[in-house]
N, CA, C and O atoms as a CHARMM CRD file, in Angstrom:
* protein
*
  224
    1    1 UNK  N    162.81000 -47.95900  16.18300 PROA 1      0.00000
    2    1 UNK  CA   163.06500 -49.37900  16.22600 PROA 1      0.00000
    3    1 UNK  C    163.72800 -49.70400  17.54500 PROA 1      0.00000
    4    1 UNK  O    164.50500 -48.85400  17.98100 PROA 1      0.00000
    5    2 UNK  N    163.53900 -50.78400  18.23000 PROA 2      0.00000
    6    2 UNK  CA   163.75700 -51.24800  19.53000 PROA 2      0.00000
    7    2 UNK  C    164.15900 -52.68100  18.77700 PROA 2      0.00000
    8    2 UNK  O    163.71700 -53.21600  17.76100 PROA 2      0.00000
    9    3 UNK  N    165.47200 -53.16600  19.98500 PROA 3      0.00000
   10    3 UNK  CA   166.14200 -54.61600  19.55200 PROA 3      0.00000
   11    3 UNK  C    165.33100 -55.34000  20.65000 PROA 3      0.00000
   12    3 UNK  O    164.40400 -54.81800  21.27000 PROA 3      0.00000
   13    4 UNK  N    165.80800 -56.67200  20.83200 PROA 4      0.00000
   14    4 UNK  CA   165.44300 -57.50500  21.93800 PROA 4      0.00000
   15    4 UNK  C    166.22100 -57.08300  23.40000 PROA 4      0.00000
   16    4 UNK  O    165.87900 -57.34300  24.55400 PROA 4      0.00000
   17    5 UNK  N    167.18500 -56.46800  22.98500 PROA 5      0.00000
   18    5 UNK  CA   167.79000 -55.81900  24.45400 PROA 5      0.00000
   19    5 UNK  C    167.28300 -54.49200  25.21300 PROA 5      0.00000
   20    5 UNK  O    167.71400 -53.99200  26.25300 PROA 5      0.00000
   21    6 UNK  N    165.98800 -53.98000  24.17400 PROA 6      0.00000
   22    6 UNK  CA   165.66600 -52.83200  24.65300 PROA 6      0.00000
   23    6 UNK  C    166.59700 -51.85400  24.09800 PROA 6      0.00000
   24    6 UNK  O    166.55600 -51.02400  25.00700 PROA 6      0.00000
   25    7 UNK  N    167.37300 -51.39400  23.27400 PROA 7      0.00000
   26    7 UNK  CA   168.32100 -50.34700  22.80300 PROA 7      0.00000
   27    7 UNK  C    167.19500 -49.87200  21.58100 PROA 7      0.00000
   28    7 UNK  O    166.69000 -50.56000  20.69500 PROA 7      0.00000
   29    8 UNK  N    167.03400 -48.57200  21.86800 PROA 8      0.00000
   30    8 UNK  CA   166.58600 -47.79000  20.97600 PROA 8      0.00000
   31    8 UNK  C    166.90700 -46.84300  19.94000 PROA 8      0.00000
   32    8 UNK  O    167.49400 -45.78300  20.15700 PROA 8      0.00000
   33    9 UNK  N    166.52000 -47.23300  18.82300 PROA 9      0.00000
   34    9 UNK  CA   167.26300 -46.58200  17.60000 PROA 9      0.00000
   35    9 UNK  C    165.74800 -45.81200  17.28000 PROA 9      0.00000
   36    9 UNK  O    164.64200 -46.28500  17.53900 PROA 9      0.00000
   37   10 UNK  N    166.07000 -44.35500  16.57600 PROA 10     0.00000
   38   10 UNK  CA   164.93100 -43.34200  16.29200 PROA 10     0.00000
   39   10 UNK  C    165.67300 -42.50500  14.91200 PROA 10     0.00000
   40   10 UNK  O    166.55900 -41.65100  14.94200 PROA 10     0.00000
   41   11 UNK  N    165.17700 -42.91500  14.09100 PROA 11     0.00000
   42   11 UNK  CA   165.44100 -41.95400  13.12400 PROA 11     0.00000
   43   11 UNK  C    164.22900 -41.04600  12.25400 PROA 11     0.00000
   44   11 UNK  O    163.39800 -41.68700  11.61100 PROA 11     0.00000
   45   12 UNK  N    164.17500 -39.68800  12.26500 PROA 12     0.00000
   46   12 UNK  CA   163.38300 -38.57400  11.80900 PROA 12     0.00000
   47   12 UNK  C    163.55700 -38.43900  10.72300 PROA 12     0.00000
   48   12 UNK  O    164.64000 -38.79300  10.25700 PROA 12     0.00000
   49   13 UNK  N    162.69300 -37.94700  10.00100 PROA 13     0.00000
   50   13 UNK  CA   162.84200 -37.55200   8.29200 PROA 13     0.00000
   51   13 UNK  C    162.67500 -36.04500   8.82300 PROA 13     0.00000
   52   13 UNK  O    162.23600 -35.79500   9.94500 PROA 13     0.00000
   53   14 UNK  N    163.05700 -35.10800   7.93500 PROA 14     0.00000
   54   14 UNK  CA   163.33300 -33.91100   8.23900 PROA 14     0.00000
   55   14 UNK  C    162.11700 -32.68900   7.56000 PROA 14     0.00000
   56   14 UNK  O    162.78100 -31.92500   6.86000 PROA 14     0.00000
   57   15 UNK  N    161.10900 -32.40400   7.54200 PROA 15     0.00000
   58   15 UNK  CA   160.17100 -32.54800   6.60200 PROA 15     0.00000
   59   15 UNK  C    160.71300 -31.46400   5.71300 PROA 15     0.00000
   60   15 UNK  O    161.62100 -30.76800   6.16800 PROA 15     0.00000
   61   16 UNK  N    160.23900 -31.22400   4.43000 PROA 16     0.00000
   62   16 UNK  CA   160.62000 -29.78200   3.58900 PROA 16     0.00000
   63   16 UNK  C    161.74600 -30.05800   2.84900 PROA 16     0.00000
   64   16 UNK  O    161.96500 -29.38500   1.84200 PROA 16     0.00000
   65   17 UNK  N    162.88500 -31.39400   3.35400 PROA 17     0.00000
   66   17 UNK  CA   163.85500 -31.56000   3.11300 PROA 17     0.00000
   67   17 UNK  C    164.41400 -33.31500   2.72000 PROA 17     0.00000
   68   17 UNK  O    163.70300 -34.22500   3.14700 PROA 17     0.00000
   69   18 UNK  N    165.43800 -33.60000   2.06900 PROA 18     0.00000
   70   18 UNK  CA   165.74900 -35.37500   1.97300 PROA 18     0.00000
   71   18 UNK  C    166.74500 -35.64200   3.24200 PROA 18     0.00000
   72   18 UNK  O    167.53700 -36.55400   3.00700 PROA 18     0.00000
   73   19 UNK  N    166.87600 -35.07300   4.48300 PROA 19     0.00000
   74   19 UNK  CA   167.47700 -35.01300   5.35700 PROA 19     0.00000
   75   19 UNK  C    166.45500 -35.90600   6.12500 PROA 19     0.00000
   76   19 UNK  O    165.22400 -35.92300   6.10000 PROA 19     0.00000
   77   20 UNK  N    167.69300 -36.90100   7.05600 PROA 20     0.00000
   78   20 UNK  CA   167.06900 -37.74700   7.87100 PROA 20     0.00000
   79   20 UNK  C    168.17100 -37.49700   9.03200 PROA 20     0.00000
   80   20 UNK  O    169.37300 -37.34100   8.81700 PROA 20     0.00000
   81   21 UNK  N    167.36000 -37.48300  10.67200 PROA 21     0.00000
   82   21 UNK  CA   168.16500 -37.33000  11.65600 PROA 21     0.00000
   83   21 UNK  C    167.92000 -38.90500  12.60700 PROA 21     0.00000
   84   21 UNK  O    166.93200 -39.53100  12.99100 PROA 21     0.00000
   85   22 UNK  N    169.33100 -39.07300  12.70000 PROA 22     0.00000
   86   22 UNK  CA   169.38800 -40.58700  14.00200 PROA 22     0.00000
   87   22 UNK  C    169.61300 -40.09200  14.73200 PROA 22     0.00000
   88   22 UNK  O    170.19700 -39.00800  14.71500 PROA 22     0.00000
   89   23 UNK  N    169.15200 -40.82400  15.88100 PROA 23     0.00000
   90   23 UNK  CA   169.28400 -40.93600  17.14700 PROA 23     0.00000
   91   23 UNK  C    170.03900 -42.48900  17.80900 PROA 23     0.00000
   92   23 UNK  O    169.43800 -43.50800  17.46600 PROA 23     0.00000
   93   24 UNK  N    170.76200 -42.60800  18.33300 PROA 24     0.00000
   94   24 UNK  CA   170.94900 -43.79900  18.61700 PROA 24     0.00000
   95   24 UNK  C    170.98500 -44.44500  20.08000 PROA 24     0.00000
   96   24 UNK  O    171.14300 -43.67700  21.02900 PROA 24     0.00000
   97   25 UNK  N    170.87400 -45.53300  20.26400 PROA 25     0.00000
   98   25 UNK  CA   170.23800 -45.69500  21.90900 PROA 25     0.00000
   99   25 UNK  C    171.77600 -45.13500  22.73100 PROA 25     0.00000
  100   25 UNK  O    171.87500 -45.02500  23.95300 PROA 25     0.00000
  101   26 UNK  N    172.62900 -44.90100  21.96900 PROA 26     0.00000
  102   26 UNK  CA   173.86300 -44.41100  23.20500 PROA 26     0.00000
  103   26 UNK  C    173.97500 -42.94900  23.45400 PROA 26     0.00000
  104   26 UNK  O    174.76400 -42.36200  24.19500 PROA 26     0.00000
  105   27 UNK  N    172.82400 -42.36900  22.52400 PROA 27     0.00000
  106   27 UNK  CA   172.96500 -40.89300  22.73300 PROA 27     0.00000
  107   27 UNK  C    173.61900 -39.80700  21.22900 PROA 27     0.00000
  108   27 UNK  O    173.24500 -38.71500  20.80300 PROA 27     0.00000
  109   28 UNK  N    174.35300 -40.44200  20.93400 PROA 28     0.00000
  110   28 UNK  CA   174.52400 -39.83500  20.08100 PROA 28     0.00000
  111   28 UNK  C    173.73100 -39.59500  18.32200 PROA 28     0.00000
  112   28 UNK  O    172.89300 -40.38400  17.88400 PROA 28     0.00000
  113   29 UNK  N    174.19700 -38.44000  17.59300 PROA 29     0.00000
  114   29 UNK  CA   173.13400 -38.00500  16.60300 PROA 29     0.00000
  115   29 UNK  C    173.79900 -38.15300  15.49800 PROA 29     0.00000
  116   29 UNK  O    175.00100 -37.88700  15.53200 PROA 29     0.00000
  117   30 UNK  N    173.21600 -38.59500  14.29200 PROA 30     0.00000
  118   30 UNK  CA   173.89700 -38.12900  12.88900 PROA 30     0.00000
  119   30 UNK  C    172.74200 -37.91900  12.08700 PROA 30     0.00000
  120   30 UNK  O    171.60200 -38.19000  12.46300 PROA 30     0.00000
  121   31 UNK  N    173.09000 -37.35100  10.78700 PROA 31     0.00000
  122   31 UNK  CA   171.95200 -36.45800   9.73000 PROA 31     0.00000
  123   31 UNK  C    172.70500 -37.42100   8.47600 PROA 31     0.00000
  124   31 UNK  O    173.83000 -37.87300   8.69300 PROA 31     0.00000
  125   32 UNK  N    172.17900 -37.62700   7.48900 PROA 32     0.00000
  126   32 UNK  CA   172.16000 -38.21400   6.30500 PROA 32     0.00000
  127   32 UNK  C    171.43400 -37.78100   5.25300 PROA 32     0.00000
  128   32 UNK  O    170.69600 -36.87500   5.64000 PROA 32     0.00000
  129   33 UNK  N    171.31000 -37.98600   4.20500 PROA 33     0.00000
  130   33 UNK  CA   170.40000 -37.89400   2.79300 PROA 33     0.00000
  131   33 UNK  C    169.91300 -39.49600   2.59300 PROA 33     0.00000
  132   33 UNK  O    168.75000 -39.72000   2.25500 PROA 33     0.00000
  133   34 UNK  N    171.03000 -40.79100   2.85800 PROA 34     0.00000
  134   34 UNK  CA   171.08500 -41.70500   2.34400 PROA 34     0.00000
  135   34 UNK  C    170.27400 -42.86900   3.99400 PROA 34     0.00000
  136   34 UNK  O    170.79800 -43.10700   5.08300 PROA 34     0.00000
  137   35 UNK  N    169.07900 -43.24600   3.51500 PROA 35     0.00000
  138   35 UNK  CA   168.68600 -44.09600   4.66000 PROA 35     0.00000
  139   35 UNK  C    169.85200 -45.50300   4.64900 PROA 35     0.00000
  140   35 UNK  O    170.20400 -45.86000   5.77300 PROA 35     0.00000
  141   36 UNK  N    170.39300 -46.22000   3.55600 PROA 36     0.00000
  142   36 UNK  CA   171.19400 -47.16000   4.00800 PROA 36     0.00000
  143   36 UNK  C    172.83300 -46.47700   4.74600 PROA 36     0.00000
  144   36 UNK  O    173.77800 -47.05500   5.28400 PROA 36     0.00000
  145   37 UNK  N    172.64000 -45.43000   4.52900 PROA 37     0.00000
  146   37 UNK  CA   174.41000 -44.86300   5.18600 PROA 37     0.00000
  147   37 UNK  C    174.13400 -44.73100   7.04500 PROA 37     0.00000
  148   37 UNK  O    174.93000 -44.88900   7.97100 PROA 37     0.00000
  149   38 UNK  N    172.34400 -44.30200   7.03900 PROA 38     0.00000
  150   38 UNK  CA   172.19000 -43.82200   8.03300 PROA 38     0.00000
  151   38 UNK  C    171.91600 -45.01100   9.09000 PROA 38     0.00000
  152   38 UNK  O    172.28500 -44.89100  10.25800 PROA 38     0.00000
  153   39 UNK  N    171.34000 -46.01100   8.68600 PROA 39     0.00000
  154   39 UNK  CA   171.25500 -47.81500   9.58300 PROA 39     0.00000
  155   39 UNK  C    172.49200 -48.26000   9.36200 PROA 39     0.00000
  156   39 UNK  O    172.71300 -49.32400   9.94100 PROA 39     0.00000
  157   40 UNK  N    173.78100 -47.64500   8.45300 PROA 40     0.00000
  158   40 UNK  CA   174.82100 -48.51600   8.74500 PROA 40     0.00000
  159   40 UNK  C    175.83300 -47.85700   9.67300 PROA 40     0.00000
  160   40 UNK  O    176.87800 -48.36700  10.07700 PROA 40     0.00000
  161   41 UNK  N    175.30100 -46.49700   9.97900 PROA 41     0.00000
  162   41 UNK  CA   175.89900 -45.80500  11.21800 PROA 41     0.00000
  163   41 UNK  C    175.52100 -46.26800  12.58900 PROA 41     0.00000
  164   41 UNK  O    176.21500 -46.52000  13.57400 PROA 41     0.00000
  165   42 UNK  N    173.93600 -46.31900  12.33700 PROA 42     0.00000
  166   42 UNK  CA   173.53200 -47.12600  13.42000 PROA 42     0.00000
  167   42 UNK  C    173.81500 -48.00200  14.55900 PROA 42     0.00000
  168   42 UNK  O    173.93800 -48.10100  15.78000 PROA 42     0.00000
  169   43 UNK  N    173.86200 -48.99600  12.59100 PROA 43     0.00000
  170   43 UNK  CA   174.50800 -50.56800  13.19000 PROA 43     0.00000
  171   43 UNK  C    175.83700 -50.60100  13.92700 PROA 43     0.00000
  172   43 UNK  O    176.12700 -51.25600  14.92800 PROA 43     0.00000
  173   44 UNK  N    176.69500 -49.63500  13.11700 PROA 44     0.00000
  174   44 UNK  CA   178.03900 -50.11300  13.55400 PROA 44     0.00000
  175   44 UNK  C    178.96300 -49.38700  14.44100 PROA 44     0.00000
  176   44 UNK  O    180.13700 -49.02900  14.35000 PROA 44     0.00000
  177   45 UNK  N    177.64900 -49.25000  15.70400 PROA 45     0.00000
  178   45 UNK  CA   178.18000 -49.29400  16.90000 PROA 45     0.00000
  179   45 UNK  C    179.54300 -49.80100  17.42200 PROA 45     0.00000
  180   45 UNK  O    179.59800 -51.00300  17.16400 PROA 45     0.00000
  181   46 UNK  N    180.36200 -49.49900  17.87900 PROA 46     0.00000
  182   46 UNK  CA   180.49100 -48.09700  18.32200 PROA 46     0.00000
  183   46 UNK  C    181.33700 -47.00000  17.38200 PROA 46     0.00000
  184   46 UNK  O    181.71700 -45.87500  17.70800 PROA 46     0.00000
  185   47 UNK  N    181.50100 -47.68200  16.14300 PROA 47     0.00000
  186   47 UNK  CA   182.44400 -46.79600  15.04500 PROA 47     0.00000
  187   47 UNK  C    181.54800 -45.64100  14.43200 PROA 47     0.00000
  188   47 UNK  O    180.42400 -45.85600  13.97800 PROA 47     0.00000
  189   48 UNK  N    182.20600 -44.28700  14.46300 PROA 48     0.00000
  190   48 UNK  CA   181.56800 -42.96300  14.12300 PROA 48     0.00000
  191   48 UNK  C    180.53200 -42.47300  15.78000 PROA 48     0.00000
  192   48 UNK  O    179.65700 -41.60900  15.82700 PROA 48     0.00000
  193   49 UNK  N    180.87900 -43.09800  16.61000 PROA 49     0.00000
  194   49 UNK  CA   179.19000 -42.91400  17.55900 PROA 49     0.00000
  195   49 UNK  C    180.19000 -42.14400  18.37500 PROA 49     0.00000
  196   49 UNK  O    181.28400 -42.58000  18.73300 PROA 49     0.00000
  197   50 UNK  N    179.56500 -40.63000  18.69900 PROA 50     0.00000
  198   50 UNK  CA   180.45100 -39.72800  19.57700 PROA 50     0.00000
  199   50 UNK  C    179.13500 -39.40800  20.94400 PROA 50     0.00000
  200   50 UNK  O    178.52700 -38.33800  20.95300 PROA 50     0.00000
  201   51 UNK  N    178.99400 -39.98800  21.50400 PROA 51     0.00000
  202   51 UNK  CA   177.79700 -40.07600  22.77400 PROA 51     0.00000
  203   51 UNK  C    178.20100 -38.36100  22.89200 PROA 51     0.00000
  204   51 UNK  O    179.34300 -37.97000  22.64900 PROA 51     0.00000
  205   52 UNK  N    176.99200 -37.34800  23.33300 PROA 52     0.00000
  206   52 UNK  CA   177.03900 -35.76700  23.50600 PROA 52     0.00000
  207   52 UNK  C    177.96000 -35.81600  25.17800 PROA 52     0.00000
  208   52 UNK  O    177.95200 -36.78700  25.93400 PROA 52     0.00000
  209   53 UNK  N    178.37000 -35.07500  25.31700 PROA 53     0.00000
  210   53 UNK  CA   178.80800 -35.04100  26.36900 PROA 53     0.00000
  211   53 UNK  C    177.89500 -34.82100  27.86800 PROA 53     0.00000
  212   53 UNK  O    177.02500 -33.95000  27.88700 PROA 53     0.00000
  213   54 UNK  N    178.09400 -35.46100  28.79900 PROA 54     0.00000
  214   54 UNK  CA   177.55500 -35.11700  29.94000 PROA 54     0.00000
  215   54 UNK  C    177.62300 -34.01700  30.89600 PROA 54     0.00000
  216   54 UNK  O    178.78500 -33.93800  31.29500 PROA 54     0.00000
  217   55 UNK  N    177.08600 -33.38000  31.28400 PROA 55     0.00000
  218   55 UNK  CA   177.47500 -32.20500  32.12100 PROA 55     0.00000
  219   55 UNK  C    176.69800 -32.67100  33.79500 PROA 55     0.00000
  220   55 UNK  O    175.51600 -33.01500  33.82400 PROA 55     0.00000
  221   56 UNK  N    177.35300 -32.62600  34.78600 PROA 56     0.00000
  222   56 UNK  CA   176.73300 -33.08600  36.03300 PROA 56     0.00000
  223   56 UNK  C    176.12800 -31.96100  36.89000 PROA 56     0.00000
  224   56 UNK  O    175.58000 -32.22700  37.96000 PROA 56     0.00000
């Protein structure tokens, strides 16, 4: 899913399994069972969102 600002949200179903993986347009990842826990992580940018670290 893409907003009107261009920020990209990607979430995977995990196959074999009820595991779903996000992606969120700031970089960072979370895993769920529950698709509404996992769009309300999403959404609520920037609370729970740990961007991976950068290495230069």
């Amino acid at each position: 899913m893409s907003t009107p600002t261009g920020e990209v949200y990607r979430i995977d179903w995990l196959p074999g399994t009820d595991v779903l993986h996000g992606t969120c347009h700031c970089g960072a990842e979370h895993t769920a069972q529950d698709p509404v826990e996992m769009w309300e992580w999403m959404l609520g940018h920037p609370e729970g969102h740990q961007p991976p670290e950068r290495t230069a």
